[in-house]
Each structure stands twice: as structure tokens, then as C-alpha cells.
C-alpha positions as CSV (number, residue, x, y, z in Angstrom):
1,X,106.3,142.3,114.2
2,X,108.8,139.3,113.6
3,X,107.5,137.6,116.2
4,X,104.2,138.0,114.6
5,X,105.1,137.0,111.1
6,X,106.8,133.8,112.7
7,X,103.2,132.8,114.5
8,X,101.4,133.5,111.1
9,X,103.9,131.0,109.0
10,X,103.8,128.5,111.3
11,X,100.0,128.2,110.7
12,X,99.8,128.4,107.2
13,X,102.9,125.9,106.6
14,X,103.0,122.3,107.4
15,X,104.0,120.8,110.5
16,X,106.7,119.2,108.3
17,X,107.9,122.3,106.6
18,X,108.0,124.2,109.9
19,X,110.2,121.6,111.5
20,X,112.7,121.5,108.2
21,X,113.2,125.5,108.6
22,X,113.9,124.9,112.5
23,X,116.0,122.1,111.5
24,X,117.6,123.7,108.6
25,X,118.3,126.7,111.3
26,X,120.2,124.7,114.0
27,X,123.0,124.3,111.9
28,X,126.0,126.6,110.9
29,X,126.9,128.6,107.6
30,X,129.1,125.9,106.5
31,X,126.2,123.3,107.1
32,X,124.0,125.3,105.5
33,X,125.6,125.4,102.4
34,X,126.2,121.7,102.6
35,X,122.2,121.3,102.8
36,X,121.6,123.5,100.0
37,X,124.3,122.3,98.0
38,X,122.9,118.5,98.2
39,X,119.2,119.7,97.9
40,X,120.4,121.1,94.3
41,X,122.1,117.7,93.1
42,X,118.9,115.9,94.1
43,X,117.0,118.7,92.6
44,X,118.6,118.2,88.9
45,X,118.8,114.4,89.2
46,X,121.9,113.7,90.5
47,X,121.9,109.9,92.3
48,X,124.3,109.9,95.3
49,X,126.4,107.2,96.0
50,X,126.1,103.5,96.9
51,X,127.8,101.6,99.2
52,X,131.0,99.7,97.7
53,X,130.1,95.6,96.9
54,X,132.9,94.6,99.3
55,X,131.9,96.2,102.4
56,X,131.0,94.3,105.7
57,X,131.2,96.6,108.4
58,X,128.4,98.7,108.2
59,X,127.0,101.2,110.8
60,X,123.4,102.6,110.6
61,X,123.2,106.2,112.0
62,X,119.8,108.7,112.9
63,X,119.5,110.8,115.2
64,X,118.7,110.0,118.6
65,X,119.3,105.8,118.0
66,X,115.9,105.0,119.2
67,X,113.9,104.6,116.0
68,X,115.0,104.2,112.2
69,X,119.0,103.0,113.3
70,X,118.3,100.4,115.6
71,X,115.2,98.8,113.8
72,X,118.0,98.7,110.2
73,X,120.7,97.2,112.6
74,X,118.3,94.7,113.8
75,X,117.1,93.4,110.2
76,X,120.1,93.7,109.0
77,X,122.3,92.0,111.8
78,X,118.8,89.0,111.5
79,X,119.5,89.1,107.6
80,X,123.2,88.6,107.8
81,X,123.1,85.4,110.7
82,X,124.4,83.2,108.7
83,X,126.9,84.9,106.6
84,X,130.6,85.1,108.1
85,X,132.2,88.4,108.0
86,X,129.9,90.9,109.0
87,X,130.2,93.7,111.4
88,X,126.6,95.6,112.3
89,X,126.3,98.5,114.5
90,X,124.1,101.5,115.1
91,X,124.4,104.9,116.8
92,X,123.0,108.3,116.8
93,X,124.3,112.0,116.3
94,X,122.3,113.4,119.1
95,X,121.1,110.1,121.2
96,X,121.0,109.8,125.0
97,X,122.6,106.9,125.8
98,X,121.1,103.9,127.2
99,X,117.9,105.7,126.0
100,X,115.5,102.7,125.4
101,X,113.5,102.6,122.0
102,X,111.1,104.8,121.1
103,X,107.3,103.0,122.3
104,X,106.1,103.1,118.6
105,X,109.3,101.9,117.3
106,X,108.8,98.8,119.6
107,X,105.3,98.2,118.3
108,X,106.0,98.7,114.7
109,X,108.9,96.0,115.0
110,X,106.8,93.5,116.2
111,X,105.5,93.5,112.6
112,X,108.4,92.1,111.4
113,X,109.4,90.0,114.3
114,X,111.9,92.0,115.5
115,X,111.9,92.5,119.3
116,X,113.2,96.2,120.5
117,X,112.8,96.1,124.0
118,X,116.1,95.9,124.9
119,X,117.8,98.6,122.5
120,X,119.7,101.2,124.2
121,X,120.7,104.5,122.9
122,X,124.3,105.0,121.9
123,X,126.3,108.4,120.7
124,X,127.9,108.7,117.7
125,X,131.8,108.9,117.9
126,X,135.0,109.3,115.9
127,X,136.0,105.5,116.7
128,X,132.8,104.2,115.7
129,X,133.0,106.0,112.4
130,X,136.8,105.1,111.3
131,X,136.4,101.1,112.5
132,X,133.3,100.5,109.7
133,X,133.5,100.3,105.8
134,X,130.2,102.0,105.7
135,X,128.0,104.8,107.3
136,X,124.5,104.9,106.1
137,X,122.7,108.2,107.0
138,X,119.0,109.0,107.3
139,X,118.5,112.3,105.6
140,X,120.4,114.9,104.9
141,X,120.5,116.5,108.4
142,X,122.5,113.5,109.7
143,X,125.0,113.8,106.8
144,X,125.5,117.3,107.5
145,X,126.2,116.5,111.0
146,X,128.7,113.5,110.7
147,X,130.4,115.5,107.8
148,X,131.0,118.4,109.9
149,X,132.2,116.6,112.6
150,X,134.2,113.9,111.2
151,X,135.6,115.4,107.7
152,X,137.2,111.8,106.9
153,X,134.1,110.4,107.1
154,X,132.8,112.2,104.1
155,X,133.9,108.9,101.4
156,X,132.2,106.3,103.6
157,X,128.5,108.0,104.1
158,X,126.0,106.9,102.5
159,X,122.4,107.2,102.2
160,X,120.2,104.0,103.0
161,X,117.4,106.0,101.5
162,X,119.2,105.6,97.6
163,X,118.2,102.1,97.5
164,X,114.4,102.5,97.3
165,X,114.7,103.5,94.0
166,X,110.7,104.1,94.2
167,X,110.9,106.6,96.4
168,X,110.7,110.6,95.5
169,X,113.8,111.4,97.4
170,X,116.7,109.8,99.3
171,X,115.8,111.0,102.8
172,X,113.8,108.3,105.7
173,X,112.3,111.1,107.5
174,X,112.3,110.7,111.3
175,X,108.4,110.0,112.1
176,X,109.6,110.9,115.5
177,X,106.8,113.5,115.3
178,X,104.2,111.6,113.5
179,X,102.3,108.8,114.6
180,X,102.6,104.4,115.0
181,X,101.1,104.6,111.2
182,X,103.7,106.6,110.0
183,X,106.7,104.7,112.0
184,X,105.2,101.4,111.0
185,X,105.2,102.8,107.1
186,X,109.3,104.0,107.9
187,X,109.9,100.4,108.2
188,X,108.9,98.9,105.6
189,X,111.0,101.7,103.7
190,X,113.6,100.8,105.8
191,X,113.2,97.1,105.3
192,X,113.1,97.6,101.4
193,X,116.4,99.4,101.4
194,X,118.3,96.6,103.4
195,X,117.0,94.0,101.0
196,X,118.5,95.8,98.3
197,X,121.7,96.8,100.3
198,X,122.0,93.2,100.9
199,X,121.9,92.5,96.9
200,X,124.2,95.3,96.2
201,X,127.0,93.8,98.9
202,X,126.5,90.5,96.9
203,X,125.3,88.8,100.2
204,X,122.7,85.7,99.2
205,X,120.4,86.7,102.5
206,X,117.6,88.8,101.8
207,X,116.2,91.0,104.5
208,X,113.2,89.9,106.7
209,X,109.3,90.4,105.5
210,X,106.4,90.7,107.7
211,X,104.1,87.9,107.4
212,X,100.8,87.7,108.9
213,X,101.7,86.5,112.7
214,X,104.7,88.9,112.2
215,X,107.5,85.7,112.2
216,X,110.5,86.2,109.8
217,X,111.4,85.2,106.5
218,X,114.3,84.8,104.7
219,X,113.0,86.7,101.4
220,X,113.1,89.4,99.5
221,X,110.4,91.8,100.8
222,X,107.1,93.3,98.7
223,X,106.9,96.5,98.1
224,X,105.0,98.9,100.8
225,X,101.6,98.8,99.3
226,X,101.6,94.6,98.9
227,X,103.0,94.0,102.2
228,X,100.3,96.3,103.9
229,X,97.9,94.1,102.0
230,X,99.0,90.8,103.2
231,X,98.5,91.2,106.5
């Protein structure tokens, strides 16, 4: 009968729903609560967090490193060339190292001239996490995670997702299970919210825009619906 009732959710709920309640089910009570408890905040309004204006070691962190992390690291390491000071790394909670990038994640970067071939995989670890100023998260499942795991980590996590302030919420979802449209529209969110990282560090380079050969330039990017329109 459970069994049963499980069968008939899954094909009445979205794909996306489904995956949050497996997701949400992965983790322990004292995750659980942590999930619920930042769901409210957001729920009533509640901003999280940005990073502090003086950081410059900054690591970007998702889940497997082969998709959202690596493509921010990439703009944001391009963005940051000729500033001195800066320290860019990415990692993920659950990655197989040396894993290369994702095949859509390759192709979507190419919009923005970034070249992904070479990216490997790395894991997440406690080192990585104490040597940086700044840890910026995904969505909520990866704060969860490096919460959980690294309790002193808790005042330098971040979510990149609070500086597209035209979003609904603060969370990048994975499009791990979606399609090239949907990575290639996780970038641009993604390249949005390093631009206005960059502003909010009080660095003078702004983060990389697609143009219509898909070279880089040094501006501040348009939003998602004018970009798509430019090409």
C-alpha cells in the first residue's frame, strides 16, 4: 500500500518536487531541521547574508564540482585577472575527483567564452574550508551539508544565489537533471551574481558577458532576458 501511494505521488508531483522530497530525505534529523528552519526565514522575508567587502579568498561549492562551481570559479578567477590579491577555488560536497565537467556544462560555457574541458572534479574538505574568507553555497542542500560537517564553517557560508536580487529565491538549482537550455539559463544566473559579488567586494572588474561570437568582456552583464536577446 506504501509502496503504492509512493508510485501514485511521484506521478502527480513534479519531477522537481519529487527530487526535493528524496533530497530532503537523504539527510539527518538535525539537517532536517536546519532545511526547515531556513525555508521559514526565506518564507517570511528574511535576506541571508552577504559576503564581507574585504574578502579575497573565495571558494565556490555544489555538489558534484562539475557544473554550477567550476563555471563561477572560472568567471570569477577571468573577472579578477588583473586584480592582486585574490584567491579562487571550487569544490564539491559529493564530487568524484578528477571527474571532468558535466558535457552541457562544457557547451553552455562556450557562451561566455569560458573553456571547461579541462576541469576536474575535487572533494570538499576541512582545509579547503578554513584557508578561504568565503564559501558560497548553491542551495540550501549544500549549506546543510558543509554546516553539518564543518560547524566552524557556519560564519563564512554564503549563498551566491542572494545577489540576484531578481530572483524568487536564493537557491541555483542544480540543472543536473534538466536539459543544455536549463544549464545554459543557470549561467547566466550565475554570471549575474558574480558581477554583483564583484561590486559588493569593491573590486573595479566586472564579470564576463556573452556576446554574440561568445568572446569576453570586461562589463557588467544584462540581465537574463536581454542577454538571450543579443545573441
Amino acid at each position: 500500500m506504501k509502496d503504492q501511494i509512493k508510485s501514485e505521488l511521484k506521478k502527480i508531483l513534479p519531477d522537481r518536487v519529487v527530487r526535493s522530497l528524496q533530497e530532503f530525505r537523504q539527510h539527518n534529523k538535525p539537517e532536517r531541521a536546519l532545511l526547515i528552519k531556513m525555508a521559514a526565514l526565506r518564507q517570511i522575508g528574511v535576506r541571508p547574508k552577504l559576503v564581507p567587502p574585504t574578502s579575497r579568498s573565495l571558494l565556490f561549492v555544489c555538489y558534484g564540482n562539475i557544473m554550477r562551481s567550476p563555471m563561477c570559479e572560472a568567471l570569477m578567477r577571468r573577472a579578477v585577472a588583473d586584480s592582486e590579491g585574490f584567491r579562487i577555488a571550487s569544490a564539491g560536497l559529493n564530487a568524484t575527483s578528477a571527474r571532468p565537467a558535466h558535457p552541457w556544462a562544457v557547451e553552455a560555457a562556450r557562451e561566455f567564452g569560458i573553456r571547461m574541458e579541462t576541469h576536474r572534479a575535487r572533494m570538499l574538505d576541512v582545509e579547503m574550508v578554513e584557508k578561504v574568507d568565503a564559501v558560497l553555497v548553491m542551495d540550501f542542500q549544500n549549506y546543510v551539508q558543509i554546516v553539518s560537517k564543518n560547524p566552524n564553517s557556519k560564519k563564512k557560508a554564503f549563498f551566491l544565489g542572494a545577489y540576484d536580487s531578481d530572483a524568487q529565491g536564493i537557491e541555483i538549482r542544480d540543472p543536473y537533471y534538466l536539459s543544455l537550455e536549463a544549464t545554459s539559463r543557470c549561467f547566466d544566473v550565475l554570471n549575474l551574481c558574480i558581477s554583483r559579488l564583484l561590486e559588493s567586494v569593491r573590486c573595479n572588474v566586472g564579470a564576463a558577458t556573452r556576446t554574440k561570437d561568445g568572446a569576453a568582456e570586461r562589463s557588467r552583464p544584462p540581465s537574463r532576458s536581454s542577454s538571450r536577446n543579443t545573441q
